[in-house]
gemmi code that builds the backbone of each chain (N, CA, C; Angstrom):
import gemmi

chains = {
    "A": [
        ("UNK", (56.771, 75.365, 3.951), (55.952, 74.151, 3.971), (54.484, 74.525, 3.768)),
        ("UNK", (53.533, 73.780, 2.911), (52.542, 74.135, 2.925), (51.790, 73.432, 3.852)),
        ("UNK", (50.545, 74.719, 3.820), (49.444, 74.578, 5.325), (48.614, 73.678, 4.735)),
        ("UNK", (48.735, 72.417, 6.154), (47.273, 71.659, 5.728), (46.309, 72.029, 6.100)),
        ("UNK", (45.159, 71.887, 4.862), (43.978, 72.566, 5.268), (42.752, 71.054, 5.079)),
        ("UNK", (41.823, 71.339, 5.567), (41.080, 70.530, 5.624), (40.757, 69.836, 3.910)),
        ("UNK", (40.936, 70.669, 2.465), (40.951, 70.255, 1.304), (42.059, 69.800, 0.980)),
        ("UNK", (42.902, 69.928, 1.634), (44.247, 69.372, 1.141), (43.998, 67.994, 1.962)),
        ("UNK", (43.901, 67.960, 3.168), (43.613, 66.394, 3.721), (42.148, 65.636, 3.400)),
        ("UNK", (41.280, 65.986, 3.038), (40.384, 65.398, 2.006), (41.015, 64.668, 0.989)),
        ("UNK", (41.626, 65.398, -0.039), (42.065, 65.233, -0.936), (43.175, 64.116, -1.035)),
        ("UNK", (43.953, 64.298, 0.286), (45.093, 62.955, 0.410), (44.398, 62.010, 0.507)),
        ("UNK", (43.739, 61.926, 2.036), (42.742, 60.625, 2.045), (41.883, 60.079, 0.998)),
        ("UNK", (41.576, 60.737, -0.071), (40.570, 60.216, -0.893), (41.238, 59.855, -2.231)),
        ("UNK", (42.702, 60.634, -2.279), (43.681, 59.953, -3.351), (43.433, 58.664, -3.402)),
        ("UNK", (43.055, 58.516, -5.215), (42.954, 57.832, -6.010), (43.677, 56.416, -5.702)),
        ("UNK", (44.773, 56.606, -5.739), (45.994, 55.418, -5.577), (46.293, 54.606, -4.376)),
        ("UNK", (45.718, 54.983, -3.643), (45.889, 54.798, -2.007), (45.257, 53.651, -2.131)),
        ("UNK", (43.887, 52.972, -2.391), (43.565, 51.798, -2.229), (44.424, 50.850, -2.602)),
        ("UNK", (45.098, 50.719, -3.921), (45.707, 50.298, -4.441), (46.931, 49.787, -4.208)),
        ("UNK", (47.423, 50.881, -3.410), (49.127, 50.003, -2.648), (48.615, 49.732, -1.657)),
        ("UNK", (47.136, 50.039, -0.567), (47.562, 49.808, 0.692), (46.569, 47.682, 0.465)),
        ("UNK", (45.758, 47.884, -0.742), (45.511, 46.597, -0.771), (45.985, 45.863, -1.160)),
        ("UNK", (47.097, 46.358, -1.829), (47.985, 45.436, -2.805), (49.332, 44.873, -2.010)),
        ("UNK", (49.682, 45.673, -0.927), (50.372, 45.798, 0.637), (50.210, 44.211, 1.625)),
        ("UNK", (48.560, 44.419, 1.754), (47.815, 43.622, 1.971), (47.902, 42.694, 1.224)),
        ("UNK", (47.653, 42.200, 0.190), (47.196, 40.892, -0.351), (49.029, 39.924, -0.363)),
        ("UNK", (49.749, 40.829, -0.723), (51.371, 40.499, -0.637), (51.580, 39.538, 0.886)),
        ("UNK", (51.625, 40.381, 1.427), (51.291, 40.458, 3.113), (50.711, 38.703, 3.546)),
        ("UNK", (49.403, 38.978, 3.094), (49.010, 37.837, 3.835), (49.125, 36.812, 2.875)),
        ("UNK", (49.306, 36.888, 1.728), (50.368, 35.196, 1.182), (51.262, 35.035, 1.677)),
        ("UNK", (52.326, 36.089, 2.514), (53.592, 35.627, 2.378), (53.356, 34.920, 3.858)),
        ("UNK", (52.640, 35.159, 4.818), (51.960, 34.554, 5.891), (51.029, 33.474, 5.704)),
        ("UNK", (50.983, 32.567, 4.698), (50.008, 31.898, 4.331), (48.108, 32.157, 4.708)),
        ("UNK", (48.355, 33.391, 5.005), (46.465, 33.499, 4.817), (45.459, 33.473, 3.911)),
        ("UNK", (45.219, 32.336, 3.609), (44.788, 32.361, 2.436), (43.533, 32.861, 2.058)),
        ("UNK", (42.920, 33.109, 2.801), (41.006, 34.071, 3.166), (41.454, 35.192, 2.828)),
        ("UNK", (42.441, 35.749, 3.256), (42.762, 37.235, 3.678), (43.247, 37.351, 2.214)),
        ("UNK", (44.387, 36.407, 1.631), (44.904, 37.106, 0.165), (43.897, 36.914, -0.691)),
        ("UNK", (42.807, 35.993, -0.505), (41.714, 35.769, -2.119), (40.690, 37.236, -1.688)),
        ("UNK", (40.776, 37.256, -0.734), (39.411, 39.094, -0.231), (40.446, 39.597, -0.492)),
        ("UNK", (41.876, 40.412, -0.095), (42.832, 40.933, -0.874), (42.370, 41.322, -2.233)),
        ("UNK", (42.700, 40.537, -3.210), (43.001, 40.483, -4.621), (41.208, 40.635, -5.115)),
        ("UNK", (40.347, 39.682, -4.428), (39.107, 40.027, -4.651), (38.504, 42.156, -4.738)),
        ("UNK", (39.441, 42.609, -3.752), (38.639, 43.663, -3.575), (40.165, 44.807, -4.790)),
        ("UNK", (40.740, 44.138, -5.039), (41.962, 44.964, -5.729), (40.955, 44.767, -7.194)),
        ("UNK", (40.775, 43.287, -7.740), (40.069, 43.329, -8.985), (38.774, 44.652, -8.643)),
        ("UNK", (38.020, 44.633, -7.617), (37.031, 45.383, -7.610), (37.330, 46.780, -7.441)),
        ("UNK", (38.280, 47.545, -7.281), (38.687, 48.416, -7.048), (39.418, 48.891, -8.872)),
        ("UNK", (39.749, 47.737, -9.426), (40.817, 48.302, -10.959), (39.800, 48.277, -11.820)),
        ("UNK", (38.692, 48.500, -11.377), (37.337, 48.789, -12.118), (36.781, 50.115, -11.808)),
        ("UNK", (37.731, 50.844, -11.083), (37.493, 52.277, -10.728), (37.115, 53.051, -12.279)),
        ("UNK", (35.612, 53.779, -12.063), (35.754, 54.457, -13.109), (34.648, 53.836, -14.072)),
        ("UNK", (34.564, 52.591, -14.479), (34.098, 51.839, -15.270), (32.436, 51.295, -15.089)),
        ("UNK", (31.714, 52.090, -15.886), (30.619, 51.454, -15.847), (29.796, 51.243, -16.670)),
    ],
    "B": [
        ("UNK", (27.724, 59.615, -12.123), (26.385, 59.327, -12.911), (25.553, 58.930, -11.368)),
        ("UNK", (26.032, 58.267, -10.307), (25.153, 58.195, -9.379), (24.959, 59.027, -8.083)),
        ("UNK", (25.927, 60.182, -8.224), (26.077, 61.291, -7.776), (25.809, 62.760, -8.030)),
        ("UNK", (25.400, 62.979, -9.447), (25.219, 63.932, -9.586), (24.090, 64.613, -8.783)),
        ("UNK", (24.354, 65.896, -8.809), (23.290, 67.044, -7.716), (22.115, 67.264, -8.833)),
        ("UNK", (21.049, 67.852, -8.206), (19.984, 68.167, -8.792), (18.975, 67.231, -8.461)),
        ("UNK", (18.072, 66.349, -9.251), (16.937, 66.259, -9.350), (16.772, 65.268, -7.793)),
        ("UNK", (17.937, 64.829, -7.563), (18.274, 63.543, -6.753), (18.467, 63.776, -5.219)),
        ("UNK", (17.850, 65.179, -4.910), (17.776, 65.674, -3.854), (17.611, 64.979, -2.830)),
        ("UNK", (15.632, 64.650, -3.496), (14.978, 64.287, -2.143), (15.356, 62.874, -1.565)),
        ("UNK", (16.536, 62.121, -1.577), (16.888, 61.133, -1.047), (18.832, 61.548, -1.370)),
        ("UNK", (19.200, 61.435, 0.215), (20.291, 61.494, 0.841), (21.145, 61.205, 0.037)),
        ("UNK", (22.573, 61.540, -0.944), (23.378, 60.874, -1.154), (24.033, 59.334, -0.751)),
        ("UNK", (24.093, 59.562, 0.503), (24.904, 58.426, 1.564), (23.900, 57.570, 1.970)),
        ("UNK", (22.256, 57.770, 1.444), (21.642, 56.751, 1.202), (21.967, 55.882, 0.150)),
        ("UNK", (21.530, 56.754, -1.120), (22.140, 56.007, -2.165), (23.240, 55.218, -2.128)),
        ("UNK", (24.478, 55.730, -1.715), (25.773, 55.090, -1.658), (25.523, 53.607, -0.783)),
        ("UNK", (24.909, 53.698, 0.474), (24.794, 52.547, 1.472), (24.264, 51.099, 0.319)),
        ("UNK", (22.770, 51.564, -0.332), (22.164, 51.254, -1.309), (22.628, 50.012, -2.785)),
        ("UNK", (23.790, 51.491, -3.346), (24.502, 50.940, -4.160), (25.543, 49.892, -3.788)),
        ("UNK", (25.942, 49.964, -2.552), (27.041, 49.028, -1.705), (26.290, 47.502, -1.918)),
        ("UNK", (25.244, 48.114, -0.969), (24.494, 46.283, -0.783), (24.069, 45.818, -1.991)),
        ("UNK", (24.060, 46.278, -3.021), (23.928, 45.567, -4.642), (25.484, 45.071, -4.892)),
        ("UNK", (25.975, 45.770, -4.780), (27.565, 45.619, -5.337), (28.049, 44.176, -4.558)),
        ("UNK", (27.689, 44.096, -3.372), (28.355, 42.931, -2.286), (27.430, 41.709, -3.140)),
        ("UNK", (26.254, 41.991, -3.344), (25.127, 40.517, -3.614), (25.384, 40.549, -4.843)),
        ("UNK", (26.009, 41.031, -5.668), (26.146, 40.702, -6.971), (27.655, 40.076, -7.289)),
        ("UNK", (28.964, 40.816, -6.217), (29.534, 39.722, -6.489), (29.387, 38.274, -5.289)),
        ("UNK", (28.962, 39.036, -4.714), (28.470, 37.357, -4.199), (27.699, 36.229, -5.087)),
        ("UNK", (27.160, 36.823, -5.639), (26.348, 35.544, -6.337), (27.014, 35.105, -7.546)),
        ("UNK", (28.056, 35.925, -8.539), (29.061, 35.624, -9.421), (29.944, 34.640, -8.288)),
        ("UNK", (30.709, 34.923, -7.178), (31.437, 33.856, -6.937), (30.851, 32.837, -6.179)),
        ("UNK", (29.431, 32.827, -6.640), (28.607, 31.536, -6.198), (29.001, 30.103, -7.125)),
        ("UNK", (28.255, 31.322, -8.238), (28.497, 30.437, -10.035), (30.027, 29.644, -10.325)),
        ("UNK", (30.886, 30.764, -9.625), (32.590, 30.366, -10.261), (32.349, 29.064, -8.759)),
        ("UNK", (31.925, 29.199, -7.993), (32.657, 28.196, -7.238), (31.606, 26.428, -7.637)),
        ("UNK", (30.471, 26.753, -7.870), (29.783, 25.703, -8.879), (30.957, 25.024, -9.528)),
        ("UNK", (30.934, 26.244, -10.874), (32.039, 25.511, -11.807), (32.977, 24.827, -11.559)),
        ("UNK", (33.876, 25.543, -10.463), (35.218, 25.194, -9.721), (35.344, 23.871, -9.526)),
        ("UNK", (34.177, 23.008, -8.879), (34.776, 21.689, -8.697), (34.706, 21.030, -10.307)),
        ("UNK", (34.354, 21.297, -11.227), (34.944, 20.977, -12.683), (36.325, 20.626, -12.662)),
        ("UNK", (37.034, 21.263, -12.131), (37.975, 21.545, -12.097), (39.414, 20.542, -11.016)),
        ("UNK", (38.219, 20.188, -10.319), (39.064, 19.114, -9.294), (39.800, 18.365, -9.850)),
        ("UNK", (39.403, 17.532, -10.592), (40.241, 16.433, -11.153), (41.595, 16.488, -11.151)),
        ("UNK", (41.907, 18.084, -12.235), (42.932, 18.078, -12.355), (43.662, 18.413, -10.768)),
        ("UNK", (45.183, 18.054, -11.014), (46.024, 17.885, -10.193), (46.439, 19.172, -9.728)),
        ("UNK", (46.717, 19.029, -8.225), (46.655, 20.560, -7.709), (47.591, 21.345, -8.296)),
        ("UNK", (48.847, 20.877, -8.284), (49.947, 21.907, -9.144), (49.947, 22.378, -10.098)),
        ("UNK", (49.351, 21.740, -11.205), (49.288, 21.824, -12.429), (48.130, 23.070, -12.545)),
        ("UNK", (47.166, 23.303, -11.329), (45.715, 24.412, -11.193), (46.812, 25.236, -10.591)),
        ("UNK", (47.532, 25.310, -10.026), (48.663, 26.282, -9.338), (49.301, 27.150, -10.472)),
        ("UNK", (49.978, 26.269, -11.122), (51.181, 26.520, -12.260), (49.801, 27.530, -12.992)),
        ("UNK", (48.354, 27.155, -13.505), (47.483, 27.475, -14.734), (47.634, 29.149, -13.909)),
        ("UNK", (47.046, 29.076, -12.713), (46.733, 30.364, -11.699), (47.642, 31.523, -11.975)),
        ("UNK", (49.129, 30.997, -11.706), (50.246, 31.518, -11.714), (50.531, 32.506, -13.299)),
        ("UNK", (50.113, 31.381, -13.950), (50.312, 31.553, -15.508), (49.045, 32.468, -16.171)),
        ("UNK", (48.303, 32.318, -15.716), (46.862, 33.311, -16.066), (47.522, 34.906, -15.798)),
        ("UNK", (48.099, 34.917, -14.213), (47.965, 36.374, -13.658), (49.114, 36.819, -14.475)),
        ("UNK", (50.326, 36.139, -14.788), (51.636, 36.688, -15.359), (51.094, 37.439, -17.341)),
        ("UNK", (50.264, 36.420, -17.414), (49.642, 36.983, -19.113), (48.832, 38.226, -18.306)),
        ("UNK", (48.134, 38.630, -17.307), (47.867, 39.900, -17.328), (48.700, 40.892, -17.046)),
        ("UNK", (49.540, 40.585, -16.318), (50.364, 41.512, -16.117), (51.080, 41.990, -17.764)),
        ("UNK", (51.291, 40.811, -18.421), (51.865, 41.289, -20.060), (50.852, 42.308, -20.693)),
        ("UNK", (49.784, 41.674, -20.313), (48.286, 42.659, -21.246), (48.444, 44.089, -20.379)),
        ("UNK", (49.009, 44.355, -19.182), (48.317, 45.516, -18.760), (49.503, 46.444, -19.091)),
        ("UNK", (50.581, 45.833, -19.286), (52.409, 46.673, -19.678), (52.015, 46.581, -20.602)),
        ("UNK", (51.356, 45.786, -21.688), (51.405, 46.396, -23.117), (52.239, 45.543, -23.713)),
        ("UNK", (52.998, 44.124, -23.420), (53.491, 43.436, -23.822), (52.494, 42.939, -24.771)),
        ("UNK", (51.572, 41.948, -24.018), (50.849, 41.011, -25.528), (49.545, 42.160, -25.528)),
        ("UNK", (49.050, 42.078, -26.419), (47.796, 42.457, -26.670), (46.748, 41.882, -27.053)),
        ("UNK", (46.452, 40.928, -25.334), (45.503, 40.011, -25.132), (43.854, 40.553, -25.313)),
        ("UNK", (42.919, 40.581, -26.110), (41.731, 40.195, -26.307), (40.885, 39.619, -25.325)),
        ("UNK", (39.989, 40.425, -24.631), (39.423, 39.442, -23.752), (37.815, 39.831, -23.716)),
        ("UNK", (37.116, 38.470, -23.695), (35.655, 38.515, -23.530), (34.847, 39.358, -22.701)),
        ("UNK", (34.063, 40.662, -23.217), (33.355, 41.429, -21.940), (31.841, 41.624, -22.560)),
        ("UNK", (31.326, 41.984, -21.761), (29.530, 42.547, -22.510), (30.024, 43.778, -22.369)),
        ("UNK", (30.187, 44.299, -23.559), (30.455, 45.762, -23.969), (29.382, 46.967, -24.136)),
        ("UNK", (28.594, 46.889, -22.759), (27.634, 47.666, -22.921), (27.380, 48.583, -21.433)),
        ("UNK", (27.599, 49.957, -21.764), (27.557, 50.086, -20.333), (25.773, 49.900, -19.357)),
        ("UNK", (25.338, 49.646, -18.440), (24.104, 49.155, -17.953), (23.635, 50.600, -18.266)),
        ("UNK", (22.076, 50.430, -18.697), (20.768, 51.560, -18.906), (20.828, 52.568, -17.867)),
        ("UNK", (21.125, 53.869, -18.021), (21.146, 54.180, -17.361), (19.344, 55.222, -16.510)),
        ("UNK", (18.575, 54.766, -17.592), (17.518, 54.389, -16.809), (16.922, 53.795, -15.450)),
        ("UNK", (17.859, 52.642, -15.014), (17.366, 52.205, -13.763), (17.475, 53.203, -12.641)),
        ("UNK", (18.437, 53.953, -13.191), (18.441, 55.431, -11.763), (17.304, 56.498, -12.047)),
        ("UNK", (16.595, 56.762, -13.380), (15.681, 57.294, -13.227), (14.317, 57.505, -13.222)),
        ("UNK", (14.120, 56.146, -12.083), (12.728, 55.962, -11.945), (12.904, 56.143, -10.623)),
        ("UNK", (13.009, 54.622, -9.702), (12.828, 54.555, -8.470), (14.266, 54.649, -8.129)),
        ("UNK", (15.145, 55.894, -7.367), (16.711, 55.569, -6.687), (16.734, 54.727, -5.972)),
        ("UNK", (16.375, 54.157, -4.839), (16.911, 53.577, -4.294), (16.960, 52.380, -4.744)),
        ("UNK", (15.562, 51.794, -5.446), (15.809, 50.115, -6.648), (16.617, 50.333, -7.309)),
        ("UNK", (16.670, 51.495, -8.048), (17.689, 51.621, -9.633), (19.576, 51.572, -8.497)),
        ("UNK", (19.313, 51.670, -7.850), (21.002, 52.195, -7.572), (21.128, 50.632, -6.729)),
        ("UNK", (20.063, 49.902, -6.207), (20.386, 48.309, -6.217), (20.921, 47.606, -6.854)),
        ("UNK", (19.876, 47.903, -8.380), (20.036, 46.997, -9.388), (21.197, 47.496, -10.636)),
        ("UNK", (21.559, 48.866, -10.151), (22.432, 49.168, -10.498), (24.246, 48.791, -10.007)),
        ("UNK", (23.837, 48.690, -8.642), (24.808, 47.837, -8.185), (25.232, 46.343, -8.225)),
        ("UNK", (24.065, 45.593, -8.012), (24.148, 44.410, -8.453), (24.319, 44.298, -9.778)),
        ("UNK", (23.977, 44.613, -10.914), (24.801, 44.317, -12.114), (25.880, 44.664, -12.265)),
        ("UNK", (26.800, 45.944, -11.745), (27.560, 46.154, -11.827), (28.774, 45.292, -10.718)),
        ("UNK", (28.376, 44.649, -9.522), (28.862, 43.498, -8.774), (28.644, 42.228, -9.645)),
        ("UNK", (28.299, 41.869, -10.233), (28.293, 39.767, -10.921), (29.586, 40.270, -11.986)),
        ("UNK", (29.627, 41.718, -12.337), (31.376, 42.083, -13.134), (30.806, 41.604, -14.523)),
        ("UNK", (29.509, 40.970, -14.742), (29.753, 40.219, -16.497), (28.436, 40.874, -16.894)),
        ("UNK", (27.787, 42.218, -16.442), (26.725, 42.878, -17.341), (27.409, 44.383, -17.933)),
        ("UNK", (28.618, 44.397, -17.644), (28.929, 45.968, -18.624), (30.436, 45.884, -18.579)),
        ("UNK", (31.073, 46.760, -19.014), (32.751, 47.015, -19.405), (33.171, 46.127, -18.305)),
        ("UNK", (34.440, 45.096, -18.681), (35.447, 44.855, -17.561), (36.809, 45.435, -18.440)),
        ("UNK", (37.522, 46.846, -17.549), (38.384, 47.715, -18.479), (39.365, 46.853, -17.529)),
        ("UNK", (40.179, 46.249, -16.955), (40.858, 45.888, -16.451), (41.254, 44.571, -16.271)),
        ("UNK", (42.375, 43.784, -16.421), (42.635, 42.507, -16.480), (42.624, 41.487, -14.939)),
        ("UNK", (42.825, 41.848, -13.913), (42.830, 41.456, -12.832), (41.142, 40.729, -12.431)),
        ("UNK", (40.421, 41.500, -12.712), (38.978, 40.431, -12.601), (38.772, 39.471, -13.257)),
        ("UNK", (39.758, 38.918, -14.642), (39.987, 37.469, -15.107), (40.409, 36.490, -14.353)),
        ("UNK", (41.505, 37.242, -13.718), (42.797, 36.398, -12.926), (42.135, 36.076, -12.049)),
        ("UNK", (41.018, 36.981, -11.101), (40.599, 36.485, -10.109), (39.401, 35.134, -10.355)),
        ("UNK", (38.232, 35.705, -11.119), (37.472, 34.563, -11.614), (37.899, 33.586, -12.090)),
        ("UNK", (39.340, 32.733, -13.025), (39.619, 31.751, -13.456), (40.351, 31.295, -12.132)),
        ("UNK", (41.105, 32.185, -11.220), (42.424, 31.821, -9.978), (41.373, 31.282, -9.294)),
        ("UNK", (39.977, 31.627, -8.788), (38.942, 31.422, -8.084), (38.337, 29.589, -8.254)),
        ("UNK", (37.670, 29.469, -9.931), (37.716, 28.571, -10.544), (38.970, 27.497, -10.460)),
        ("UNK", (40.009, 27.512, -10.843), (41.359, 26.846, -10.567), (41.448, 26.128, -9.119)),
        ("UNK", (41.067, 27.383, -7.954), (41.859, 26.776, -6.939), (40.501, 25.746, -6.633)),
        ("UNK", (39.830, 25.967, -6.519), (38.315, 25.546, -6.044), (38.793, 25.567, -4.475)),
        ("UNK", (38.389, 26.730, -3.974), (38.661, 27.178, -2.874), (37.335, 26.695, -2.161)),
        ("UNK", (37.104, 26.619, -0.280), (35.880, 26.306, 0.266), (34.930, 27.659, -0.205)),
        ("UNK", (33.441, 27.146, -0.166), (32.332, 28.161, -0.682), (32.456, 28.863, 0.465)),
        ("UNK", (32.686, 29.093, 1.947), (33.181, 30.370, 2.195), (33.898, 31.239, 1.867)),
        ("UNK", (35.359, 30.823, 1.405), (36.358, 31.948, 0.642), (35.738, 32.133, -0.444)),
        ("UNK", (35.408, 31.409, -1.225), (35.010, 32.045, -2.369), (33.830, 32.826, -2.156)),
        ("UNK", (32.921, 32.607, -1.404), (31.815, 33.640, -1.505), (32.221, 34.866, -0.892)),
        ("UNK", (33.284, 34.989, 0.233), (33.728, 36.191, 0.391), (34.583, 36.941, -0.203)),
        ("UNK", (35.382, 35.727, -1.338), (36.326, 36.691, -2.215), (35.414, 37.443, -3.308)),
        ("UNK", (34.159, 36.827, -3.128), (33.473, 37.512, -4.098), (32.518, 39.127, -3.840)),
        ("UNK", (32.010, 38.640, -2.349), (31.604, 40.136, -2.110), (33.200, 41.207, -1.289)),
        ("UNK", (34.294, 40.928, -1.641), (35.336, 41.678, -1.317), (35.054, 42.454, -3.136)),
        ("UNK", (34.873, 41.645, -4.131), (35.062, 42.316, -5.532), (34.081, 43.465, -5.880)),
        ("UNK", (33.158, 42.951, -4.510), (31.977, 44.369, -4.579), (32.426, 45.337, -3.911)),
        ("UNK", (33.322, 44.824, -2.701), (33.571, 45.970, -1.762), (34.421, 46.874, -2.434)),
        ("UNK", (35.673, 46.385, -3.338), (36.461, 47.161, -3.713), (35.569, 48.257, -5.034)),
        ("UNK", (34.462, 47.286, -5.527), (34.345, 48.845, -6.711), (33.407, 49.896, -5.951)),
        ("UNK", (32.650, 49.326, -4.424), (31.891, 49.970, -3.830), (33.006, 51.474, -3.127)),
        ("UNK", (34.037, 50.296, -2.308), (35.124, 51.661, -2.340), (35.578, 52.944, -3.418)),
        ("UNK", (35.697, 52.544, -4.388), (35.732, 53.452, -5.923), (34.541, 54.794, -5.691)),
        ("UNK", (33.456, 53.753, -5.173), (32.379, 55.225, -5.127), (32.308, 55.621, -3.815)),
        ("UNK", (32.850, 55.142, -3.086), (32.689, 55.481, -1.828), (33.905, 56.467, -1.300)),
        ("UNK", (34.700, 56.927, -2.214), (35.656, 57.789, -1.941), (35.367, 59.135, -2.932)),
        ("UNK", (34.916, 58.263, -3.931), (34.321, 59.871, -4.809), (33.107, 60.229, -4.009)),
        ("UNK", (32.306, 59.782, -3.265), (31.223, 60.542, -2.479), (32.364, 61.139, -1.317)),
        ("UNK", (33.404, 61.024, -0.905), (33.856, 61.565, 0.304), (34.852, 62.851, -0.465)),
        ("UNK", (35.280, 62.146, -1.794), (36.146, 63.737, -2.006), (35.298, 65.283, -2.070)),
        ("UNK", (34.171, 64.761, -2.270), (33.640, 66.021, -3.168), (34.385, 66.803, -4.020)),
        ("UNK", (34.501, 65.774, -5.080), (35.826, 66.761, -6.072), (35.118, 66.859, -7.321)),
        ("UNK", (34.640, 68.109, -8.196), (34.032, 67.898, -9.515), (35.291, 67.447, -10.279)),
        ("UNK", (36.238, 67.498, -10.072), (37.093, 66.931, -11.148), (37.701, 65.100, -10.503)),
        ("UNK", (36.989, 64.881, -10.328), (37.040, 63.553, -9.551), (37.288, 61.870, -10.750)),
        ("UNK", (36.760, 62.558, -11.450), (36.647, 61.890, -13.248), (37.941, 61.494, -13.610)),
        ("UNK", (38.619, 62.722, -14.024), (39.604, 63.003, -14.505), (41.119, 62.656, -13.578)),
        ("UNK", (40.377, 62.676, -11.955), (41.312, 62.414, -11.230), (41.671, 60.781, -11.431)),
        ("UNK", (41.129, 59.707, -11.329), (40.658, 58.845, -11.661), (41.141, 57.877, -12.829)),
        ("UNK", (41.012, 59.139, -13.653), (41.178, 58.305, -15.283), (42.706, 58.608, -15.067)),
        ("UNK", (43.322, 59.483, -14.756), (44.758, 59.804, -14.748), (45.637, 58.962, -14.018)),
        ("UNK", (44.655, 58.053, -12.896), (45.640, 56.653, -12.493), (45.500, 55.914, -12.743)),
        ("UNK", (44.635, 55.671, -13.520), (43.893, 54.168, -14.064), (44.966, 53.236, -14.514)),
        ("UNK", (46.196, 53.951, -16.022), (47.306, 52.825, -16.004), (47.752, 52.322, -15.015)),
        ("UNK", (48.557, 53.420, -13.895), (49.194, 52.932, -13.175), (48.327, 51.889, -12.133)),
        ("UNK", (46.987, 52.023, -11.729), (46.044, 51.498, -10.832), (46.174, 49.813, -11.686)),
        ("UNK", (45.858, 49.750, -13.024), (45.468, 48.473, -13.542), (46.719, 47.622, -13.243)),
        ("UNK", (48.226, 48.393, -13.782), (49.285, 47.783, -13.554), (50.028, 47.346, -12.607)),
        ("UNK", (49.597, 48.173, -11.593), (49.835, 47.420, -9.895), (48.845, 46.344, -9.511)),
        ("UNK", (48.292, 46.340, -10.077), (46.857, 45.714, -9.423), (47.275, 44.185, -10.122)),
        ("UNK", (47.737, 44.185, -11.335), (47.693, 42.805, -11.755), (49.437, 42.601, -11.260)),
        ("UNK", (50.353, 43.388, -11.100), (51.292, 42.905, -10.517), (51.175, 42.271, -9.258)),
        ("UNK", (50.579, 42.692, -8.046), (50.318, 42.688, -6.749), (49.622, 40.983, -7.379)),
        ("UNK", (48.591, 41.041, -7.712), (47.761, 39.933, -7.633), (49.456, 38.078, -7.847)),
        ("UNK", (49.612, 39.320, -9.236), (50.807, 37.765, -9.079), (51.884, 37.424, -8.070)),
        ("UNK", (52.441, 38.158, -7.657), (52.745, 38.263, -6.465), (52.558, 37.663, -5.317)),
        ("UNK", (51.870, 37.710, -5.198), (50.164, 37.232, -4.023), (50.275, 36.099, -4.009)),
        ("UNK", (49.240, 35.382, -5.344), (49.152, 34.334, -5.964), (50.449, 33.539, -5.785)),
        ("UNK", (51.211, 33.976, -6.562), (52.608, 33.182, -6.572), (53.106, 32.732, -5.194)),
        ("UNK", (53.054, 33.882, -4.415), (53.384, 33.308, -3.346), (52.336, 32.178, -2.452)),
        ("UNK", (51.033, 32.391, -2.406), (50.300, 31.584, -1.712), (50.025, 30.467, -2.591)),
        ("UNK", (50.470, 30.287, -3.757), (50.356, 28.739, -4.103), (51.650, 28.295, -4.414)),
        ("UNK", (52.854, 28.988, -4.305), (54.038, 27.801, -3.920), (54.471, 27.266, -2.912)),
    ],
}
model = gemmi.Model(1)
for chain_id, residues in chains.items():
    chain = gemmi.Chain(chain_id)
    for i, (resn, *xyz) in enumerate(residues, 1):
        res = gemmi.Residue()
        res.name, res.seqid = resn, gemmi.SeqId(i, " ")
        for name, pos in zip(("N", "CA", "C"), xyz):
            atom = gemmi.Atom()
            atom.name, atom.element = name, gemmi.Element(name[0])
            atom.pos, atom.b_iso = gemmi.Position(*pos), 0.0
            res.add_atom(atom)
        chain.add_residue(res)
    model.add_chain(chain)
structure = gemmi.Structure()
structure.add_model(model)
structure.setup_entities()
């Protein structure tokens, strides 16, 4: 098994993709709960996020 | 570009970053000022029928981002001067943020910030949600830099560009999803 080292857990936490399912998790989430604040900031911050990169 | 080392010493990184944040939040705040203006345009029509349009907007991105249609879409194709960072940092990385928060002064590479600005427009949501769905659109590209200041990764670029399909294509799936579900 490899040793976690402090660059290897940097590196997870700051993985790229991670915003992405855990907001996209989220925005699912609170439609299916009718929140409707919570899914438009959801999807609000997913559009702002699929602009990674872009400037 | 708002990270690089060298000349940009004498003021803190994680200044800058704080900096660039509070542009990013007031810029899309003030874009989903404008969309929610417009929005009551939009009242008239009948709520389902703004449901069904919502529904139907996010499903054509999801086609554009698989590569099904090869939808065309309106952007200012210019990336912002990158001058404003080299005068004054902490103004330039404001006003660098705030243009890059209103989403309509340089590249929009991704289809999901349509869905949201017309879904926004459509629902004519209260000017609280909408003004917070709008500085959430800052928070998320503020997050973008706010994780490349925490990786410290020089290949951080490349890391990036290598999820971008998959990032765009979840992103407009999730949204319909979402959508679909909170307006049926």
């Amino acid at each position: 098994m490899p040793e976690l080292t402090a660059g290897r857990l940097r590196r997870g936490l700051t993985e790229p993709f991670l915003p992405v399912a855990a907001l996209s998790l989220l925005a699912v989430a609170a439609a299916a709960l009718d929140a409707t604040v919570l899914c438009w900031a959801s999807v609000g911050a997913l559009a702002g996020f699929a602009l990674s990169g872009s400037v | 570009m708002l990270f690089s080392p060298g000349w940009r010493a004498p003021i803190r990184q994680g200044e800058v970053l704080a900096v660039f944040t509070l542009g990013l939040l007031a810029g899309g705040t003030l874009s989903a000022a404008v969309v929610w203006l417009l929005s009551g345009l939009t009242e008239p029509v009948p709520a389902p029928a703004r449901a069904a349009s919502i529904i139907g907007i996010a499903a054509l991105a999801v086609a554009r981002e698989t590569g099904l249609l090869p939808i065309p879409l309106p952007q200012n194709a210019r990336q912002i001067a990158p001058e404003v960072l080299q005068t004054r940092l902490r103004r330039g990385s404001l006003q660098f943020g705030f243009e890059l928060g209103t989403g309509v002064r340089t590249y929009v590479s991704a289809s999901t910030p349509y869905v949201l600005a017309l879904g926004l427009l459509l629902a004519h949501r209260s000017l609280a949600t909408t003004l917070l769905t709008g500085a959430a659109f800052g928070a998320g590209r503020a997050l973008s830099a706010a994780l490349t200041y925490l990786a410290r990764d020089e290949h951080r670029d490349a890391a990036i560009a290598a999820r971008m399909p998959h990032t765009k294509t979840t992103t407009a799936i999730a949204t319909l999803i979402a959508l679909s579900l909170l307006l049926t």
